[in-house]
Legacy VTK file of the C-alpha trace (Angstrom):
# vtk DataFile Version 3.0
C-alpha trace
ASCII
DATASET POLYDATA
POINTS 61 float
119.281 94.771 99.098
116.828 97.432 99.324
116.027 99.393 102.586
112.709 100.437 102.905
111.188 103.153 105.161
108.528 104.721 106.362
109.465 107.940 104.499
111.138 106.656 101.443
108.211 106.506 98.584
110.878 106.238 95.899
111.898 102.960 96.953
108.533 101.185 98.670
107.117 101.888 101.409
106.243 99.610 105.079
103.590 100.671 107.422
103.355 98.858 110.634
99.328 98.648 112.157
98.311 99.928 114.630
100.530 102.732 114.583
100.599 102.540 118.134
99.459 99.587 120.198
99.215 99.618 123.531
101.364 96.763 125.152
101.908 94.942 128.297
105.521 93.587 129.072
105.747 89.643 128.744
102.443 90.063 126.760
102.857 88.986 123.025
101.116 91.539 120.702
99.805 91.623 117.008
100.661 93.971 114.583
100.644 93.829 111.038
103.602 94.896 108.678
102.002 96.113 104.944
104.898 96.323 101.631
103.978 98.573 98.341
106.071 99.633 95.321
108.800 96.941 96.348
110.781 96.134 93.310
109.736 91.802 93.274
113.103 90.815 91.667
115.656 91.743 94.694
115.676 91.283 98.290
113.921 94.060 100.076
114.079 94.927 103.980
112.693 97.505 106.823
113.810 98.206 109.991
110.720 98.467 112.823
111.544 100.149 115.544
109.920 100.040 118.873
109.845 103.136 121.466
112.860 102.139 123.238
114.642 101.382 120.266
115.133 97.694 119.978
113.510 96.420 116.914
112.462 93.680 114.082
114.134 93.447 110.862
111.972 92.383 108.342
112.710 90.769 104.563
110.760 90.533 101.636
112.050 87.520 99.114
LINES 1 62
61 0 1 2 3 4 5 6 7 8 9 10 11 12 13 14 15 16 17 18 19 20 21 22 23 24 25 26 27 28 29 30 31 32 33 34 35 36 37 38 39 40 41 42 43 44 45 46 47 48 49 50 51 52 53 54 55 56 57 58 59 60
């Protein structure tokens, strides 16, 4: 598997928009995760994580 971040261009790269939402507990909110330069024949992931540190995982296939 591949682990993509923010700061590693050599291996893809995820950005997460908006950068930074504004968000009300309880309240679900939209964001939108983007992939580029992902290899397409392996599994792929990226770690989003919020401000206090819980997060999403997210996979590519």
């Amino acid at each position: 598997m591949n682990h993509i971040t923010a700061d590693s261009p050599a291996t893809g790269k995820v950005t997460v928009t908006p950068d930074r939402a504004r968000v009300t507990p309880g309240v679900p909110t939209d964001l939108t995760a983007a992939w580029s330069g992902v290899p397409t024949n392996a599994l792929s992931g990226a770690w989003i994580e919020y401000a206090n540190e819980a997060g999403s995982f997210l996979t590519l296939n």
